[in-house]
N, C-alpha and C positions, 0 to 999 in steps of 0.2 A: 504494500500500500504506500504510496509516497506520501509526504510528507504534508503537500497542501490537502488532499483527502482526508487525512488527519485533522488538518488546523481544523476543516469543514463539518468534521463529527461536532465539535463542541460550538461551534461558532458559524452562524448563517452569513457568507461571506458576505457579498453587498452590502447588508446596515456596518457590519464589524468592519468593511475598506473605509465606506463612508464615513468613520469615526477615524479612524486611523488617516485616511487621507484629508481631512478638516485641521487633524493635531498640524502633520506635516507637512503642511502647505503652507506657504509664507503667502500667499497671494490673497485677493478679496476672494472669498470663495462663493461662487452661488449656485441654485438648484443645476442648470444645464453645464456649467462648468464641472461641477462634480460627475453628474452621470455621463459626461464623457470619460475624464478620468479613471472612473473605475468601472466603465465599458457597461453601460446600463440607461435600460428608459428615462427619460426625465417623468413621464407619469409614474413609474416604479418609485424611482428616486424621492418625488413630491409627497408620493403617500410613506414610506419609510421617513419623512423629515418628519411628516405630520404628527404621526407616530413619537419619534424623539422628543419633540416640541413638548408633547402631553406627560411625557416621563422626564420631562426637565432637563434634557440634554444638549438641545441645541435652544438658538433665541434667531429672529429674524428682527431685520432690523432694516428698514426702507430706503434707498438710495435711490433718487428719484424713479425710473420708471424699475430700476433694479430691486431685488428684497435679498438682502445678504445673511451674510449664514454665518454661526460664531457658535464653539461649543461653550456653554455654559463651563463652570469650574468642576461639576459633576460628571459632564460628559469629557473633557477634560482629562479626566481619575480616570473615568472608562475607556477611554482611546490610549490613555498609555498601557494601561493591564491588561489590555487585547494584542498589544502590541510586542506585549515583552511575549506573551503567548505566541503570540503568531514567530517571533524570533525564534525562540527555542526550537519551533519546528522546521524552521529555514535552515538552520546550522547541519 
């Protein structure tokens, strides 16, 4: 079984990239820019934010016609311990 198979027993990869790739992006990040980055619908992507939003993970935050994407300090804590996770199994 490889390794990302694994990561994907414990972890639904899409929301857990999304989290991970929010940490480690220095850039503005928003709905379409992310679901290309981690190679997914923006409808997919919208409804998983939707999702975050309600469990306190992310925050949106309006930039004129743009609505930008920030993880919360909780989501934060969760993208890094996805990450060390996800680490472990890339070694």
């Amino acid at each position: 079984m490889k390794d990302k198979d694994i990561f994907n027993i414990f972890f639904r990869e899409k929301p857990s990239m999304m989290l991970v790739t929010m940490r480690n992006n220095k850039k503005e990040m928003y709905a379409s820019y992310l679901a290309k980055q981690i190679d997914c619908t923006y409808s997919h992507v919208v409804k998983i934010l939707k999702e975050m939003h309600k469990a306190g993970l992310v925050e949106f935050h309006k930039q004129g016609r743009l609505k930008l994407l920030n993880l919360t300090k909780k989501g934060d804590e969760v993208a890094k311990h996805i990450d060390k996770v996800r680490m472990i199994f890339k070694d």
